[in-house]
C-alpha positions as CSV (number, residue, x, y, z in Angstrom):
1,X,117.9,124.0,116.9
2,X,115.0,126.7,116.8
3,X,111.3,125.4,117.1
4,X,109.4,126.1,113.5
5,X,108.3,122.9,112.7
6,X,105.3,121.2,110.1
7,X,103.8,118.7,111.2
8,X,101.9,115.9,109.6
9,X,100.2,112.6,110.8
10,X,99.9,109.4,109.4
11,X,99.1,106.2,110.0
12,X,102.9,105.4,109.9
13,X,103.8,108.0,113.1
14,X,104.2,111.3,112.6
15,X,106.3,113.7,110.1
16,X,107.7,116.8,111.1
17,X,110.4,119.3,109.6
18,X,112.6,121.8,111.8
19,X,115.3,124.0,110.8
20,X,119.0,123.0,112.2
21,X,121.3,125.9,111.9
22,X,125.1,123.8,110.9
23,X,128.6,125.5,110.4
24,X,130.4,124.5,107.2
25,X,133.5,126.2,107.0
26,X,133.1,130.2,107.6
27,X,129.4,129.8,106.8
28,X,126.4,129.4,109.1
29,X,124.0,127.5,107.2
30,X,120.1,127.0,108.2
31,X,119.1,123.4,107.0
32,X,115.3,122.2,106.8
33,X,114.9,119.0,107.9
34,X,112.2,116.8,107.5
35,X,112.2,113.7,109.1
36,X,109.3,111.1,110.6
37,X,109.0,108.8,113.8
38,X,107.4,105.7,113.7
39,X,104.2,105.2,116.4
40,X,106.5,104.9,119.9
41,X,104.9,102.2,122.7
42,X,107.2,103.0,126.1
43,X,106.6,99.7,127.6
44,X,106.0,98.6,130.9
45,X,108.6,97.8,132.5
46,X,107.6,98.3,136.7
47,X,105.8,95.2,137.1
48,X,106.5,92.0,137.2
49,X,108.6,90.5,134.4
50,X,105.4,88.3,133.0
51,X,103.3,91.2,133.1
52,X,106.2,93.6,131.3
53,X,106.8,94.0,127.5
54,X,110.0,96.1,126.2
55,X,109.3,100.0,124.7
56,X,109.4,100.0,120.9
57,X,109.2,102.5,118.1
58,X,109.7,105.7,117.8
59,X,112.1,105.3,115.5
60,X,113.5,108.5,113.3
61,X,113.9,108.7,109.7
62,X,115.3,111.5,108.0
63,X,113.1,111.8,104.6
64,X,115.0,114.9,103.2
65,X,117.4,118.1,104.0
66,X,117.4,121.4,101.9
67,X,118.8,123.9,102.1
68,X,117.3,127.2,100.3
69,X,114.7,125.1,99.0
70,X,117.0,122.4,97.3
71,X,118.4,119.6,98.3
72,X,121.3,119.6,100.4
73,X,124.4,117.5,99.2
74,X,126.3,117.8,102.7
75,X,126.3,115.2,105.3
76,X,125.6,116.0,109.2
77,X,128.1,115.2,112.0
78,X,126.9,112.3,114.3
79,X,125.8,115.0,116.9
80,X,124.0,117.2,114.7
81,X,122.3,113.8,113.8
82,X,121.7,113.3,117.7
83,X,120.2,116.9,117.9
84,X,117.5,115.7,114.9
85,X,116.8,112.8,116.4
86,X,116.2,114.0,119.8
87,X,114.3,116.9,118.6
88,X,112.2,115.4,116.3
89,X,111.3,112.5,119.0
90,X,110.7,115.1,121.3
91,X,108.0,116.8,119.0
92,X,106.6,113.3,118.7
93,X,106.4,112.9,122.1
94,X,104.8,116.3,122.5
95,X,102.2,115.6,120.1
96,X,101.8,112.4,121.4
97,X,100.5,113.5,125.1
98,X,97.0,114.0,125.6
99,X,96.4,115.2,129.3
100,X,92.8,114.2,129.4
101,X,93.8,110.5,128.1
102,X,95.8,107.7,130.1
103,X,96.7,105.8,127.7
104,X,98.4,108.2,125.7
105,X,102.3,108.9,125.9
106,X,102.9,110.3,128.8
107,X,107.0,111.3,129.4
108,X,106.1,113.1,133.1
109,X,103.8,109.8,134.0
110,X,105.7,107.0,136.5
């Protein structure tokens, strides 16, 4: 998956769109996918079980696919769904992280 992305925010998460290239047959098709995750809370989950709460969110949603700038008919494999999802969490996540902020998303944070 290569890294040209959009990205949009709204008070729903965020809304990106990346490029998956996919093999159909003899052809090497590049799909645009755009897709959105809903706001992501990871939880605490290192303290004591009163004091803990379950991560929740960041949930992916894939809005549309095209394909030459039309929609694409074709349906993705279950790992080539894994690769959106993970990439387009990961963007989230990216977005997400404010250095200068504590309270934001921090994957590198323990």
């Amino acid at each position: 998956m290569s890294l040209p992305r959009l990205c949009e925010r709204s008070v729903n998460g965020m809304t990106y769109t990346i490029s998956l290239r996919v093999e159909r047959g003899d052809e090497n098709l590049e799909l645009y996918i755009t897709g959105s995750v809903s706001p992501f809370y990871p939880g605490i989950l290192h303290r004591l079980p009163e004091d803990s709460c379950e991560p929740e969110g960041g949930d992916v949603t894939i809005e549309s696919i095209t394909l030459n700038d039309k929609p694409w008919e074709g349906e993705l494999t279950d790992y080539e769904l894994g690769q959106v999802d993970d990439k387009l969490f990961e963007l989230y996540l990216y977005d997400s992280f404010d250095p200068d902020d504590d309270l934001d998303i921090n994957p590198f944070h323990m």
